[in-house]
C-alpha positions as CSV (number, residue, x, y, z in Angstrom):
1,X,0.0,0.0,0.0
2,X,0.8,3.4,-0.3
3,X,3.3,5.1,1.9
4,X,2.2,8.2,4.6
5,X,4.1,11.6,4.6
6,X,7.9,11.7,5.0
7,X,9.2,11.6,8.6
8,X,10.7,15.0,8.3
9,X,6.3,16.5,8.3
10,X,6.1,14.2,11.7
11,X,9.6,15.8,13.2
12,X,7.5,19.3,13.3
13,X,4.7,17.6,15.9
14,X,8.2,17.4,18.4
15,X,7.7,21.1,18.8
16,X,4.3,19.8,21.2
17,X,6.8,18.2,23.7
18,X,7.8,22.1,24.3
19,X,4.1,23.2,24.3
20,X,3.3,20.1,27.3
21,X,6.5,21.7,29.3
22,X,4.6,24.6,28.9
23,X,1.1,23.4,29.9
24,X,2.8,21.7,33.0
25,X,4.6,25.0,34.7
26,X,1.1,26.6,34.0
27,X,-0.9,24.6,35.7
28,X,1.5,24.3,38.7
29,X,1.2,27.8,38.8
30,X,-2.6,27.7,38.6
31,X,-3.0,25.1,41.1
32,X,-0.7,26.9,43.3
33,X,-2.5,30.0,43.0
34,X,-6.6,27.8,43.6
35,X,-4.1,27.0,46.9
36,X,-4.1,30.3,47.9
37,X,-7.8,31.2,47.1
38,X,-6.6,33.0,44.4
39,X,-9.6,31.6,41.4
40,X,-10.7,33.4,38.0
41,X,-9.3,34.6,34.9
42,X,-7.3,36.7,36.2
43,X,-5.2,34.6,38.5
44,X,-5.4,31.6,35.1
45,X,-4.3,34.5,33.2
46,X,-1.2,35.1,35.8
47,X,-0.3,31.0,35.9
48,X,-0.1,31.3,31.8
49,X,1.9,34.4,32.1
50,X,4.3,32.1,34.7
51,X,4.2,29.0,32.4
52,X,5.5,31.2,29.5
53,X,8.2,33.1,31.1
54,X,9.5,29.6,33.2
55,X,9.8,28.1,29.5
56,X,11.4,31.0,28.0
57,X,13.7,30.8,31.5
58,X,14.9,27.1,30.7
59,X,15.3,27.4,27.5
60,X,17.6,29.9,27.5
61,X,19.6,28.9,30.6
62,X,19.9,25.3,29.1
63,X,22.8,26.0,27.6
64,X,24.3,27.1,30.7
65,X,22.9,24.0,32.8
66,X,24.4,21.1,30.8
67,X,27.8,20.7,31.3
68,X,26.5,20.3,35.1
69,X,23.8,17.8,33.8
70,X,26.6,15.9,31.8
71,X,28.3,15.2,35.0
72,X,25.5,13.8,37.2
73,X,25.1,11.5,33.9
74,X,28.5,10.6,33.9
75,X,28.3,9.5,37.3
76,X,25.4,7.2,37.1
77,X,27.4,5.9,34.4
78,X,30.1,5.1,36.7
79,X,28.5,2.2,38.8
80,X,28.4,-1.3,37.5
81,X,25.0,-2.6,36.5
82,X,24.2,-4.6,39.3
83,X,25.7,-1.7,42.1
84,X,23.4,0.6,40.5
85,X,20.4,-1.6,40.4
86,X,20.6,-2.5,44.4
87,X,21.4,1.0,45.3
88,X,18.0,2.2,43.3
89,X,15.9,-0.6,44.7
90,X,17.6,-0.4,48.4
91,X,16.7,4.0,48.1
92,X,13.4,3.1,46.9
93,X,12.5,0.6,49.6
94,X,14.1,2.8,52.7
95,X,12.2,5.8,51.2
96,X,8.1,3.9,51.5
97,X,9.3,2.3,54.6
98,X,10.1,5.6,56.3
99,X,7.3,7.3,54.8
100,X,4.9,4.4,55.9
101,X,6.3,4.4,59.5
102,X,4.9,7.9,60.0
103,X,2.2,8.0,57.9
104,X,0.6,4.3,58.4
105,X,-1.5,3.6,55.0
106,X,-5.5,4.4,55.6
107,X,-7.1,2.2,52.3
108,X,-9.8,5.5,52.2
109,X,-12.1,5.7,48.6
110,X,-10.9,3.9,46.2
111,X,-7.8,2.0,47.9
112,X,-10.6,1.1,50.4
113,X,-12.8,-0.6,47.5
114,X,-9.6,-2.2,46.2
115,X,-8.7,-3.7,49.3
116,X,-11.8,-4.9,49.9
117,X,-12.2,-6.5,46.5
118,X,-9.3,-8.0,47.1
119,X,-9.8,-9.4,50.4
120,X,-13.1,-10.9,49.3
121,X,-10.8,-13.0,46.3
122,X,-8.3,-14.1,48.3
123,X,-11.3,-15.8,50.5
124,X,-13.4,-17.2,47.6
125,X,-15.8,-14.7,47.6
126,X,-17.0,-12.6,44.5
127,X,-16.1,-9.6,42.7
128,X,-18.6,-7.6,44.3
129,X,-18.3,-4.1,46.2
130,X,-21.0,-3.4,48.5
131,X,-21.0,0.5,48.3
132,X,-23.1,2.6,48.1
133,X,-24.0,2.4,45.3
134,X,-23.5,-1.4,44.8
135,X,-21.8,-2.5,41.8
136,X,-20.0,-5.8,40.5
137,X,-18.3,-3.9,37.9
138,X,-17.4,-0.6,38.6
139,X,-13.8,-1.2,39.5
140,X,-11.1,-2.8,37.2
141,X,-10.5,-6.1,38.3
142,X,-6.6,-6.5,37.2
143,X,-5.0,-5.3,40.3
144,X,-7.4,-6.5,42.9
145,X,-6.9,-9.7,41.3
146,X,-3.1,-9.2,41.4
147,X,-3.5,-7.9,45.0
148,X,-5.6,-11.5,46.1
149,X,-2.5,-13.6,44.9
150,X,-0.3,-12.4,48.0
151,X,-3.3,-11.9,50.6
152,X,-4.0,-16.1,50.1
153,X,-0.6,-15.6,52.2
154,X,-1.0,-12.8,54.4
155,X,-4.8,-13.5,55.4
156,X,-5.4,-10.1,54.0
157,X,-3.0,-8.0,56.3
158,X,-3.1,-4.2,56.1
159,X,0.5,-3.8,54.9
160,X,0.0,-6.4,52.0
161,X,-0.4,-3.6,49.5
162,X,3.2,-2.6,50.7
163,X,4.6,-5.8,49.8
164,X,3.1,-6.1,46.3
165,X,3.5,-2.4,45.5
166,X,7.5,-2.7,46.4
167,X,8.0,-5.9,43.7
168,X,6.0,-3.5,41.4
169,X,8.3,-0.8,41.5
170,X,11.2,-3.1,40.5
171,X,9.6,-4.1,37.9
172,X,8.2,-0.4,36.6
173,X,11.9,0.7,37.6
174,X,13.8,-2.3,35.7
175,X,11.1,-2.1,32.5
176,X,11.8,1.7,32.5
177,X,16.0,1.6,32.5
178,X,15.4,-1.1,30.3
179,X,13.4,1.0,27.8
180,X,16.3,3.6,28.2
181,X,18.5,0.9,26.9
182,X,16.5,0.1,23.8
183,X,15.9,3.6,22.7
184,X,20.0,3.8,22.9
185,X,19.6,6.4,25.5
186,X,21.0,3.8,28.9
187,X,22.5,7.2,31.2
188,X,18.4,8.2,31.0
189,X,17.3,5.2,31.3
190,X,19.3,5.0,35.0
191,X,18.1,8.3,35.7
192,X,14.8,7.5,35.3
193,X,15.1,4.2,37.1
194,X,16.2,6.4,39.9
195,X,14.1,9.0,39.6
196,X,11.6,7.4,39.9
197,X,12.6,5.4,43.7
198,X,13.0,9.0,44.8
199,X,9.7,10.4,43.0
200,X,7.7,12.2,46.3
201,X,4.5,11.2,44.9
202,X,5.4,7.5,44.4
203,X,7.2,7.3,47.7
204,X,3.5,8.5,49.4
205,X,1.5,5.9,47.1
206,X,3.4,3.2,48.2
207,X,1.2,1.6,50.9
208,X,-1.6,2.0,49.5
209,X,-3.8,-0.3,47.5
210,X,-3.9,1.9,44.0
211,X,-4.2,0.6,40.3
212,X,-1.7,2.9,39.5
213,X,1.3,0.7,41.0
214,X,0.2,-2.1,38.4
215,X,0.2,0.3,35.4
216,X,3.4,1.7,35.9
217,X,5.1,-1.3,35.8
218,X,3.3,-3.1,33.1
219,X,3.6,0.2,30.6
220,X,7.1,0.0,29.6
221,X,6.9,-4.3,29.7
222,X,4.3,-3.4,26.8
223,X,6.4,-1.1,25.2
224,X,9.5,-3.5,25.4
225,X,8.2,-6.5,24.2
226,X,6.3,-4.7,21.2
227,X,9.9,-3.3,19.8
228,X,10.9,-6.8,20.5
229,X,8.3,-8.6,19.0
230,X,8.9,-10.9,15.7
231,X,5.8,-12.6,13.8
232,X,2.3,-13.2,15.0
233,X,3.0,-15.0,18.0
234,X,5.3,-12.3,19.8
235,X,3.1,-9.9,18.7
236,X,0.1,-11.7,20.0
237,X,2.0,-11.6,23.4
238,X,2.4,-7.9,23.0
239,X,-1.7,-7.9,23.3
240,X,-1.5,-10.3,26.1
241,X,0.5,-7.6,28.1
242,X,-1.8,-5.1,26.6
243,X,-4.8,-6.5,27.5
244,X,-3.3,-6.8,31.3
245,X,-2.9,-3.2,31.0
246,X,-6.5,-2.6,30.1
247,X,-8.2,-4.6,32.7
248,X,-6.1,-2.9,35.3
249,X,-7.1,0.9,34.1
250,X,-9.4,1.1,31.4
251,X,-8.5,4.0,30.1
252,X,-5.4,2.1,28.3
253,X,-7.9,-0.1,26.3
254,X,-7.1,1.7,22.8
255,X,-3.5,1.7,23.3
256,X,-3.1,-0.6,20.3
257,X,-4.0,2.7,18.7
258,X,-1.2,4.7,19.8
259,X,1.3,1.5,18.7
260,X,-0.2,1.6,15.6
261,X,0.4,5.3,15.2
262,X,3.5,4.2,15.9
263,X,4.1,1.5,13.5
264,X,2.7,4.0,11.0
265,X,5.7,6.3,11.7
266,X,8.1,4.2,12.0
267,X,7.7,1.7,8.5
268,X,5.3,4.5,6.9
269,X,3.1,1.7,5.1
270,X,-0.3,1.1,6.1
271,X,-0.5,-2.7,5.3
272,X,3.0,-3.2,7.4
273,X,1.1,-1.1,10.2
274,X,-2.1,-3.4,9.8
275,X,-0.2,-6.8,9.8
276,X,1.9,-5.9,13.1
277,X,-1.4,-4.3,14.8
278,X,-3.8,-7.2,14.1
279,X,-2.1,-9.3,16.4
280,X,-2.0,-7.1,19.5
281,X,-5.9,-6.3,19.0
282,X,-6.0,-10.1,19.2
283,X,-4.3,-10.6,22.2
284,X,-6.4,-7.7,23.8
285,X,-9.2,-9.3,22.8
286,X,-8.7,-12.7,24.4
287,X,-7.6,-11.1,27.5
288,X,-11.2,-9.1,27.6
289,X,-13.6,-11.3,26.7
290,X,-14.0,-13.5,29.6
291,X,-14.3,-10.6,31.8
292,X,-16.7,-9.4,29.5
293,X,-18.6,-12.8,29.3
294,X,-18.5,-12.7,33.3
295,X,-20.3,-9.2,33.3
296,X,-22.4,-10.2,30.6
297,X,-23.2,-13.5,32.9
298,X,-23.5,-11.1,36.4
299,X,-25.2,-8.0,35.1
300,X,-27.3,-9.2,32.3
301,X,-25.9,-6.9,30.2
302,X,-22.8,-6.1,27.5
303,X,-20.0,-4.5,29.5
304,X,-16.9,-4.8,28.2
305,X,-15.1,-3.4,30.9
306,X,-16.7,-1.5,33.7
307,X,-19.6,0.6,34.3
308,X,-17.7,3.3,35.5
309,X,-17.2,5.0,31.9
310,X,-20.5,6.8,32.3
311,X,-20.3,7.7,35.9
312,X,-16.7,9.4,34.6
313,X,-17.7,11.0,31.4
314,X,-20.4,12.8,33.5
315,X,-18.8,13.7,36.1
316,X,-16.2,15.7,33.8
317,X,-19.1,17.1,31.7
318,X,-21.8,18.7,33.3
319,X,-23.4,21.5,34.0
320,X,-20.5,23.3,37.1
321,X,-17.9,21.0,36.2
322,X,-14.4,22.1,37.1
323,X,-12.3,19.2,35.1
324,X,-11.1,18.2,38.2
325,X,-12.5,15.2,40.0
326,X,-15.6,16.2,42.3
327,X,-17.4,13.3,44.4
328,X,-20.6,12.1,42.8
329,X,-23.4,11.1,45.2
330,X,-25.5,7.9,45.0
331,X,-28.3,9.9,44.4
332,X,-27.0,12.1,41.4
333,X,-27.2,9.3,38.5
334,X,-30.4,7.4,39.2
335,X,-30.5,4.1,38.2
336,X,-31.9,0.8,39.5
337,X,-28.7,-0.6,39.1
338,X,-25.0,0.2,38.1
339,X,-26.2,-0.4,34.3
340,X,-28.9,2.1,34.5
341,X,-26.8,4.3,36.0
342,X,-23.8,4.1,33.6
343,X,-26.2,4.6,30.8
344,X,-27.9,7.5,32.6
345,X,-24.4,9.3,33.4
346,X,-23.3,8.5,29.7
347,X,-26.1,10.0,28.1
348,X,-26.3,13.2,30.7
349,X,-22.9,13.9,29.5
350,X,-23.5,13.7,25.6
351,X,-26.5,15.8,26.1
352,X,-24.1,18.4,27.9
353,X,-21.4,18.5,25.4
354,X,-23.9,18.1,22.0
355,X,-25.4,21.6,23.6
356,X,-22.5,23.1,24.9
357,X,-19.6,22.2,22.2
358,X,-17.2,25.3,23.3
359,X,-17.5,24.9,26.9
360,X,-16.6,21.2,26.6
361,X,-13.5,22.8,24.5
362,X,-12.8,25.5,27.2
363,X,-13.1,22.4,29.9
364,X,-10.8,20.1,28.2
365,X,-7.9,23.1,28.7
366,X,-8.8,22.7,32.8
367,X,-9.0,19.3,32.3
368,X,-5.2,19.2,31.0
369,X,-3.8,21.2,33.4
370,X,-5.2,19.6,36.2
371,X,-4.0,16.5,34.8
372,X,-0.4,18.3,33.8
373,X,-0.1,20.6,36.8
374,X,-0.6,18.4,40.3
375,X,2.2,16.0,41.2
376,X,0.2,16.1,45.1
377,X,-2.2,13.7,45.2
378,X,-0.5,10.9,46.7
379,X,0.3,13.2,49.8
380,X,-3.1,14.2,49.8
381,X,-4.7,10.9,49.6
382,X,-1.8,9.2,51.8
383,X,-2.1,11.8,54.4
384,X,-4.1,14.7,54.3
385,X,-7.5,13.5,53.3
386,X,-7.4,10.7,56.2
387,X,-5.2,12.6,59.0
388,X,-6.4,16.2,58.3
389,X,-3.0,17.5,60.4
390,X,-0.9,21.2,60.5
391,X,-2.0,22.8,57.3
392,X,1.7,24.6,57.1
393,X,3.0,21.1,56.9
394,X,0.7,20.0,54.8
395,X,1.4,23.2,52.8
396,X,5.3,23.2,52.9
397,X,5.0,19.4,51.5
398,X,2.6,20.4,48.6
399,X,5.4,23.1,47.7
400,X,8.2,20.5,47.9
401,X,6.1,18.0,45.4
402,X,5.2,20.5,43.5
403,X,9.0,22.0,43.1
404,X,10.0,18.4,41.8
405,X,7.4,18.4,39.5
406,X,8.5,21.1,37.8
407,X,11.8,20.3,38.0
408,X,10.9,17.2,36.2
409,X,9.5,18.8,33.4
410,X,12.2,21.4,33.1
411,X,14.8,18.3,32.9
412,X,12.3,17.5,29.9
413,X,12.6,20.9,28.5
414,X,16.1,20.7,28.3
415,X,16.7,17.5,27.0
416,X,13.9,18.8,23.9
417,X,17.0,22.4,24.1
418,X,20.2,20.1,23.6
419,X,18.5,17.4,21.4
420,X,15.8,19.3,19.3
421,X,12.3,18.8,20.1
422,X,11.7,17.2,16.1
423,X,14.2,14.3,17.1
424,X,11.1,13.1,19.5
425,X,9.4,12.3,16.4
426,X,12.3,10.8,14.5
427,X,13.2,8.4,17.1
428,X,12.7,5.7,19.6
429,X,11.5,8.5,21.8
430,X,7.8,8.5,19.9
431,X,6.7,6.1,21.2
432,X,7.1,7.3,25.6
433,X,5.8,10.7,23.9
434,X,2.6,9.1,22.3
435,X,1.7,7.5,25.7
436,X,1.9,10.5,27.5
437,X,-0.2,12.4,24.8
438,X,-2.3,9.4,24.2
439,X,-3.2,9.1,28.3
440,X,-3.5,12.9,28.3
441,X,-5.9,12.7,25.6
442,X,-8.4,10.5,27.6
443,X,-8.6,12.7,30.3
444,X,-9.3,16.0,28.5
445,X,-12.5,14.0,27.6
446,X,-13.4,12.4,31.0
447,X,-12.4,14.2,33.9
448,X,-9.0,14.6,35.5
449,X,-6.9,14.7,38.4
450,X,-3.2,14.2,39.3
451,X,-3.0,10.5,39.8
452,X,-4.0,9.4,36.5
453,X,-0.6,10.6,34.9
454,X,1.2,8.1,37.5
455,X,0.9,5.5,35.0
456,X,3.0,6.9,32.3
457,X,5.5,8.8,35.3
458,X,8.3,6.5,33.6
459,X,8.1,7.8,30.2
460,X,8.4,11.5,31.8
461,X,11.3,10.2,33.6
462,X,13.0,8.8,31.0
463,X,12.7,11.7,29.0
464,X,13.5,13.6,32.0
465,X,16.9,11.5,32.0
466,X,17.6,12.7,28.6
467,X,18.9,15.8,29.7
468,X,22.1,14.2,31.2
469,X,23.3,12.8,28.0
470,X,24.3,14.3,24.7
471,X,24.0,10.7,23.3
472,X,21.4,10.9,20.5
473,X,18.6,8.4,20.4
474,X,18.0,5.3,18.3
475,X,16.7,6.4,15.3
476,X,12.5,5.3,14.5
477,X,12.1,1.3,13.7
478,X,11.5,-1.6,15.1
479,X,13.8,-4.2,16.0
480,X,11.5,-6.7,13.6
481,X,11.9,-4.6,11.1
């Protein structure tokens, strides 16, 4: 078939790396700013203001900041493989073990549901959560499921989570040097391994029972073996690990969309990109369909997933929605059951957007940022939300995260200065950059808060590490290719 646009038209979209830098300092700022009770246009129009100038600060200091960046590269270099790799693990364990000694983990919300979920597995019970509102299939199953495995052990201690969420983190830290290996960038690929045991965020989710911990460490397994993969079978596992993905946070069900933008790019022929993306959306399938079958079976209904979609879409598109998250109660989507009411939020939310098509535009900017800007909500949920406590500490802690957040995304900037934002396009690095876009692009539709970017927090780091290398990336392909 006919081959797409050269890759030199696809190295212009690396310019949007410098625009999400951009998006991330401004809503930092804003957030800051809703902190202080400072709301309106005005105080959006100051974080904006912020956003620009801190971009225009980096970028022209970069020059300036690299030989410093060089050396910290060169000395993660130094280390032998397995030094480094106990030294990152060893940090990343005395880190949630400290954290957890002070702050014991409260499973409040949605840890609580998990927990329970997964207490109820591990005992032979169902996959049921009592509420309110009731609901067999509100929640994504993959890691309660996951979480059961280890409680069949523990009797369903409190500090279980703790023990599955550690081996996660090797594996989300291992999965993400190793990506930096296989993009031929290895000094980011150790930064972001250790960036991400010292990530202030992470370190506070790590007791508790979140989704989050599952994703993180299957993403860049996904990403690994589909460069890897070779003929139908590989490929087929590729959907496998895809389809894990999915069932732990639906909002990764497409991602067979973003590798196949991917494919596109990289052999620029449609049938190549339709025989390598067949088999994934195989695998994916397989992995669905007898959770689906079991909903079908428990509901009486087609759900493919859970009936949370509708709840979600409302709940970022309605009439006073902020595009942060805002607690629904029972009461606000009638329903006789959790299909009724999935189908009731669903169509609530269409109706709002069909009749208000600019103001679902407008909320998809607040959306972003929100999503972009807040780096917090692990110390929120970890601490303040179920110990309340001194609002200066609580404050001076907000600052901190939100200070390494932006430092993150600075490191990002600067690495898009020394390497030119079109090489993101015209290299291995696509493909971290699509799942950040692509994950960002869910939740300008549905609404947003900090915690969904977690997932894809090792794709930031890695091109985070960038910065401390002046190694150029592997070009775009695929090792099948």
């Amino acid at each position: 078939m006919g081959k797409t646009s050269p890759q030199r038209w696809w190295g212009v979209a690396g310019w949007l790396g410098v625009g999400l830098c951009a998006l991330a300092f401004t809503g930092a700022a804003d957030l800051l700013l809703v902190g202080l009770g400072r709301h309106g246009r005005l105080a959006l129009l100051a974080a904006m203001i912020a956003g620009a100038a801190l971009t225009a600060l980096v970028w022209w200091a970069a020059p300036r900041l690299i030989p410093p960046l060089d050396r910290v590269g060169a000395a993660l270099a130094a280390p032998s493989t397995r030094v480094f790799a106990v030294g990152v693990v060893a940090l990343a364990f005395v880190l949630r073990a400290a954290w957890i000694s002070v702050v014991p983990p409260a499973q409040t919300s949605d840890y609580g549901a998990y927990m329970h979920l997964a207490r109820s597995l591990a005992a032979g019970g169902p996959y049921f959560d009592p509420g309110p509102p009731a609901s067999y299939a509100f929640w994504p199953p993959g890691y309660p499921a996951l979480l059961a495995l280890p409680m069949t052990l523990t009797g369903g201690a409190a500090w279980t989570p703790l023990v599955l969420n550690s081996l996660l983190f090797v594996v989300a830290a291992g999965g993400t040097w190793a990506l930096g290996v296989a993009v031929g960038l290895p000094v980011a690929g150790r930064a972001a391994a250790l960036l991400l045991a010292i990530w202030p965020n992470l370190v506070t989710y790590g007791g508790l029972a979140a989704k989050e911990h599952l994703s993180l460490a299957l993403l860049p397994i996904v990403l690994l073996t589909w460069w890897r993969a070779r003929g139908g079978l590989s490929l087929l596992g590729v959907g496998l690990l895809a389809g894990a993905l999915a069932m732990t946070q639906g909002s990764w069900v497409l991602l067979p969309a973003a590798l196949a933008a991917h494919a596109l790019v990289s052999t620029r022929s449609w049938g190549a990109t339709l025989r390598r993306t067949a088999p994934v959306a195989v695998g994916v399938v397989i992995i669905l369909a007898p959770w689906a079958a079991r909903n079908h079976r428990v509901l009486g209904a087609p759900v493919l997933l859970t009936t949370n979609s509708g709840p979600n879409l409302y709940r970022g598109n309605h009439e006073g929605a902020s595009g942060g998250y805002a607690p629904l109660l029972p009461e606000t989507l009638e329903g006789a059951d959790e299909i009724e009411r999935a189908e009731n939020g669903r169509q609530r939310a269409k109706a709002w957007i069909a009749a208000n098509p600019l103001r679902f535009v407008t909320l998809a900017f607040h959306k972003q940022r929100h999503f972009m800007g807040d780096d917090t909500t692990g110390l929120y949920d970890a601490l303040r939300f179920p110990y309340g406590g001194d609002d200066r500490l609580y404050a001076a802690l907000k600052l901190l995260f939100t200070g390494w957040w932006v430092g993150i995304w600075a490191l990002v900037l600067i690495a898009l200065r020394r390497g030119r934002p079109e090489t993101v396009m015209t290299s291995r690095l696509v493909l971290p950059a699509l799942c950040i876009v692509y994950l960002l692009a869910v939740h300008s539709v549905y609404h947003s808060i900090g915690r969904f970017h977690v997932p894809v927090a090792g794709m930031i780091a890695l091109l985070a590490g960038w910065a401390l290398t002046a190694r150029p990336p592997r070009p775009l392909g695929l090792d099948a290719d």
